[in-house]
C-alpha positions in Angstrom: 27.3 1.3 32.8 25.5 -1.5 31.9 25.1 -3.8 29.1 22.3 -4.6 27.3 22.4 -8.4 26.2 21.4 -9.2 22.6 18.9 -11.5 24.6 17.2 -8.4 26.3 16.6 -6.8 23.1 15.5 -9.5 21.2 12.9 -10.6 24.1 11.4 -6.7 24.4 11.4 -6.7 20.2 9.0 -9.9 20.3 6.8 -8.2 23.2 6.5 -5.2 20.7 5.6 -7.3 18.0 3.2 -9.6 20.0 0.8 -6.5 20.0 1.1 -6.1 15.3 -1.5 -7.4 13.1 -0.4 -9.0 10.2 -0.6 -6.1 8.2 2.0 -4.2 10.6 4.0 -7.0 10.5 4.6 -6.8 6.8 5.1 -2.9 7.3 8.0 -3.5 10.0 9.3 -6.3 7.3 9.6 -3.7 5.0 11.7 -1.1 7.4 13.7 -4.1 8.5 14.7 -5.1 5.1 15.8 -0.8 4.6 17.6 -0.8 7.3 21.4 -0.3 7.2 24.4 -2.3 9.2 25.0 -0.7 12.3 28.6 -1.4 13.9 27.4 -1.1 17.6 24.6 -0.9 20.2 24.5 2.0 22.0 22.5 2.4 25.4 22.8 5.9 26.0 21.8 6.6 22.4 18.8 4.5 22.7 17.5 5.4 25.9 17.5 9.6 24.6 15.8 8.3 21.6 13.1 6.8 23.4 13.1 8.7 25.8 14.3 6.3 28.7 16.2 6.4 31.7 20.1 4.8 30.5 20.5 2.5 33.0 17.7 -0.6 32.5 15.8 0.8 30.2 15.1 -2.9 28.2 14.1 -4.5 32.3 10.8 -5.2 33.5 9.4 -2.2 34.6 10.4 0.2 31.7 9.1 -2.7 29.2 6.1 -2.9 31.3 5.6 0.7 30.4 6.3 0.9 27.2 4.4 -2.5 26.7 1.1 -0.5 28.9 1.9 2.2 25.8 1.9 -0.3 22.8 -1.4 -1.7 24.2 -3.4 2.0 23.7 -1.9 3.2 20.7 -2.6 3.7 17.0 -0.4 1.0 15.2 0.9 3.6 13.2 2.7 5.3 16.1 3.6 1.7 17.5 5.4 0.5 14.0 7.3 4.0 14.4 8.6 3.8 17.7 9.6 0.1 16.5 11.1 1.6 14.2 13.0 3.6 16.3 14.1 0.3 18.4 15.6 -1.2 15.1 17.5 1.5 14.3 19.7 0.8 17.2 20.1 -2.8 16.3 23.4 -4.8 15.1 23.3 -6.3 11.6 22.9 -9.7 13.6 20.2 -9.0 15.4 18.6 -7.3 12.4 18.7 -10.8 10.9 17.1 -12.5 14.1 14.1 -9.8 14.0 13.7 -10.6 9.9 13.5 -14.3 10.6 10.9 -13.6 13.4 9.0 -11.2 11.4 8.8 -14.1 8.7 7.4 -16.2 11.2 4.7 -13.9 12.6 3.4 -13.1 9.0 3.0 -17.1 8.2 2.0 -18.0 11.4 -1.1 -15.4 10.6 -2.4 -17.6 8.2 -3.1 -20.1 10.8 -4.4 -18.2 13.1 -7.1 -15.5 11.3 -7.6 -13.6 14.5 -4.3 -12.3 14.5 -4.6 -10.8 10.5 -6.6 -7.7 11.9 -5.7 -5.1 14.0 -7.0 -5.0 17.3 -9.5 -2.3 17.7 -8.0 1.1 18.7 -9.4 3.5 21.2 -10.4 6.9 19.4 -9.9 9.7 21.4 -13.4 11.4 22.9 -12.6 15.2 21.2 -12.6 13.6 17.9 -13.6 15.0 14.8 -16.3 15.9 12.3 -16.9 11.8 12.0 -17.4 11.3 15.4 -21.0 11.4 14.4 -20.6 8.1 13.1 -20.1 4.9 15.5 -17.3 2.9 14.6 -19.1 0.0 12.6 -20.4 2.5 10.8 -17.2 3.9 9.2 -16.4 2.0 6.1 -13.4 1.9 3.7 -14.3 0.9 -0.1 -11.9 -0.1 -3.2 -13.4 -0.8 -6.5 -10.9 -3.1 -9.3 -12.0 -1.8 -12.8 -12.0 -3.8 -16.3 -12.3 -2.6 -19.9 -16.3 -3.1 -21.3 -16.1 -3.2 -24.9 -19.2 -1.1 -26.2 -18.4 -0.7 -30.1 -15.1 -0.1 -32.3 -13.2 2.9 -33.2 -12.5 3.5 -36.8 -9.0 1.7 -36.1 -10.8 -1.4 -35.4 -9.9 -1.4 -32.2 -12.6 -1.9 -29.6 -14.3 1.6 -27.8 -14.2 0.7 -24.1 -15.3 2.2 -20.6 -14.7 0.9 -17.5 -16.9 -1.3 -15.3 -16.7 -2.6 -11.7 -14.8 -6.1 -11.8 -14.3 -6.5 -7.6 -15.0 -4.4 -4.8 -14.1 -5.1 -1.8 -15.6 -3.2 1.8 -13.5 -2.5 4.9 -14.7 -2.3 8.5 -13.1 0.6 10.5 -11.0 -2.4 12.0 -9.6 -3.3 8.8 -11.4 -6.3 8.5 -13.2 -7.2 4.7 -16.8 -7.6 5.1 -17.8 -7.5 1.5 -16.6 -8.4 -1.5 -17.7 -9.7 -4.9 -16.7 -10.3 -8.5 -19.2 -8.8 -10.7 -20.5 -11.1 -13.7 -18.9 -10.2 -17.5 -19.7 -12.1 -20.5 -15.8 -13.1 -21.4 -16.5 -11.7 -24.7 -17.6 -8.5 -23.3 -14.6 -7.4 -22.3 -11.3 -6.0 -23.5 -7.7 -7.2 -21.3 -4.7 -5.9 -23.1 -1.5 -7.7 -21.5 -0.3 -4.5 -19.4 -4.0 -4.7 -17.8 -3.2 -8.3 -17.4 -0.6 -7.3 -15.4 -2.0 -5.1 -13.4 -4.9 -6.9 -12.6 -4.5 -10.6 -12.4 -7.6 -10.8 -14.9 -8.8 -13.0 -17.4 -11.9 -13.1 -19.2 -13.0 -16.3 -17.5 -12.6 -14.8 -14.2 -16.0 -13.3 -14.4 -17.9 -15.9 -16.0 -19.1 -16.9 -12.4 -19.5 -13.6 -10.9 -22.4 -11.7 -9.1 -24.9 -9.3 -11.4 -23.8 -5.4 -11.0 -27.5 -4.9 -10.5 -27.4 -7.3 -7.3 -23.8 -5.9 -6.2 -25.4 -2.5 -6.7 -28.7 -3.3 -4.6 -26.0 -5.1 -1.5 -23.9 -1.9 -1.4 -26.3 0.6 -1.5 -28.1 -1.7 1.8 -24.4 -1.8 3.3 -24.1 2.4 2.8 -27.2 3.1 4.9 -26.2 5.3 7.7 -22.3 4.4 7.0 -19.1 7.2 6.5 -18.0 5.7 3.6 -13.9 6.7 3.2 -12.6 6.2 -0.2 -9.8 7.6 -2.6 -10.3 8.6 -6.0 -13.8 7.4 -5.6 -15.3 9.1 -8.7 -14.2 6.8 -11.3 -15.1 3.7 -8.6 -18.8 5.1 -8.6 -18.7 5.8 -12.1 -17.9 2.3 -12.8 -20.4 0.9 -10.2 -22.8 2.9 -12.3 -23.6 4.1 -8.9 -24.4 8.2 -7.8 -21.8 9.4 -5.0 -24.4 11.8 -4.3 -26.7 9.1 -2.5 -24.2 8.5 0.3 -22.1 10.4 2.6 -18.6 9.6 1.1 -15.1 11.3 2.4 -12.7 10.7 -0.4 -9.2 11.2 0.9 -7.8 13.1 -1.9 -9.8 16.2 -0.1 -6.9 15.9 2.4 -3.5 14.6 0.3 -2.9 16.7 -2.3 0.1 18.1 -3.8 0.5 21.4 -6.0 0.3 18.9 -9.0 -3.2 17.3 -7.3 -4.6 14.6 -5.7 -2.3 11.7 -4.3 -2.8 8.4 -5.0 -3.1 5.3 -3.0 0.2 3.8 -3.9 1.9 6.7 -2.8 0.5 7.6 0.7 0.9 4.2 1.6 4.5 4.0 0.3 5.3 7.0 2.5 3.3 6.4 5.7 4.1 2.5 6.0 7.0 1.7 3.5 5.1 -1.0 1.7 4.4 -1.0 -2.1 1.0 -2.5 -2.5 0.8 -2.0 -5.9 3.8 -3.2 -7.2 2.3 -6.4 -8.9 -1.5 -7.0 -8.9 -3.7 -5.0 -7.6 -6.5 -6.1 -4.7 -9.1 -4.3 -3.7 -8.9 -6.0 -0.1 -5.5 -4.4 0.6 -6.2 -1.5 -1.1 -9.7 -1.0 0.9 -7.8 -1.6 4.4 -5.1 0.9 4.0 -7.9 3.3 2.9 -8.9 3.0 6.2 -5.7 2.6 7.9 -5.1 6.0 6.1 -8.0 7.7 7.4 -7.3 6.0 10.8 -3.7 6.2 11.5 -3.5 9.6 9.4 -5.6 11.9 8.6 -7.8 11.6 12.2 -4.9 11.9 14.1 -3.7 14.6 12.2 -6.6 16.6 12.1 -7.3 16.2 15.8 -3.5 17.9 16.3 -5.0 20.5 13.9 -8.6 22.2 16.1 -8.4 25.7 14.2 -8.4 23.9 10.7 -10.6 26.3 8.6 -11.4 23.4 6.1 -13.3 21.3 7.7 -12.6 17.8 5.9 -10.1 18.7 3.8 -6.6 20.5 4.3 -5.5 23.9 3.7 -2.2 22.4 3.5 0.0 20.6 0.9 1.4 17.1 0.8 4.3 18.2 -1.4 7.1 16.1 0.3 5.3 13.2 -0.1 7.1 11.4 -3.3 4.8 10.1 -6.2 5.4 6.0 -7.0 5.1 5.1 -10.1 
């Protein structure tokens, strides 16, 4: 039998990696960092995982193959089957791919082009938004912050929540709007958890953009657009904006549990092992893996679904998927 060389495996782990965006790179930092010692490589075991001939299976014409495969697929599937591939690796080499993975993600901030996904074939049979182009599918996030409009009888200030940053998506995950909307500082209300959350403070705003300008640009940028969002009632509500105007798919018509809709944090949690809000929140990351979401997710799901009665939605439940808190 032959023996794989740690060399082999580490060459045909960088060729898989060669074809991640920045953002995949972070997700397949996160599985690496999970992923527990293994005493020893085993080719049979590999090659009936990925369904490869034993024998060779890392050499040029299998990676060839596979690297023919990597170039068509949804990045989704591709940081899965990398997945796979780590699975099978020693504690050692483990170590190698982190260091590698570290490079890749800095060496992203000095090349942009490699920070977004390359665009992704859609299949032809698609779905009910194949009536849309592809730059016309959008993802949206909306950051909110507390408006002070009075006082309670506590003496505590009587709040509702405005649009502080929204950030648009492009179907290939790239931002191509964003703004900070203009608050007087005194205006509004940032108790230190929402400091927390958001990163805020009440200077932040001083040099934003009017809502009633922000509101004009969007509704331009919505015309003739699939706009995908999640949870995007209380982002319109804060936008002061009507849903109704626009033809909006909101995600949680699709992942929902028995207890309701599920949110952001969660699907991406469970579809891409990342937390991305476990310290601030950013509408830019949040607005991309809305669309990697829709992308990577729901349309390939639904497309392996044809006799789905609902036609956006699901008639299923996302019960397995855990809720992050």
């Amino acid at each position: 039998m032959k023996t794989c060389s740690k060399e082999n495996r580490l060459d045909f782990m960088q060729m898989l990696l060669s074809n991640l965006s920045v953002i995949a790179i972070r997700d397949v930092q996160n599985i690496a960092a999970r992923l527990k010692k293994k005493k020893k490589f085993s080719t049979k075991d590999t090659a009936e995982k990925l369904q490869l001939e034993e024998e060779g299976w890392w050499e040029c014409s299998a990676s060839e193959a596979i690297m023919n495969w990597a170039a068509t697929v949804s990045e989704f599937e591709l940081v899965g089957y990398i997945k796979a591939v780590l699975e099978e690796f020693r504690e050692s080499e483990l170590q190698m791919v982190r260091s590698t993975l570290t490079f890749e993600a800095r060496l992203s901030i000095l090349l942009p082009e490699k920070a977004v996904s390359r665009p992704r074939p859609v299949p032809a049979e698609v779905g009910w938004w194949s009536a849309y182009p592809k730059e016309a599918i959008i993802a949206m996030d909306c950051e909110m912050v507390s408006a002070i409009i009075g006082q309670k009888n506590n003496g505590k200030p009587r709040c509702v929540q405005k649009a502080a940053k929204v950030s648009i998506a492009s179907y290939e995950r790239e931002i191509i709007y964003k703004r900070t909307i203009y608050h007087e500082p005194k205006s509004i209300y940032l108790t230190p958890i929402a400091k927390k959350l958001t990163g805020f403070s009440t200077q932040d705003f001083v040099t934003g953009t009017p809502v009633n300008v922000v509101q004009d640009e969007i509704r331009e940028l919505f015309k003739g657009k699939l706009v995908v969002m999640i949870g995007c009632g209380s982002d319109f509500n804060a936008l002061q904006m009507n849903k109704g105007n626009y033809d909006v798919f909101d995600l949680h018509e699709y992942f929902r549990k028995d207890s309701g809709p599920i949110g952001l944090r969660s699907l991406v949690m469970h579809y891409y092992y990342v937390d991305i809000q476990k310290g601030i929140h950013d509408p830019d990351v949040d607005s991309m893996y809305t669309m990697r979401l829709f992308t990577d997710v729901y349309m390939k799901e639904k497309l392996q679904n044809p006799t789905e009665t609902n036609l956006r939605g699901s008639s299923r439940l996302f019960n397995e998927i855990p809720t992050v808190k």
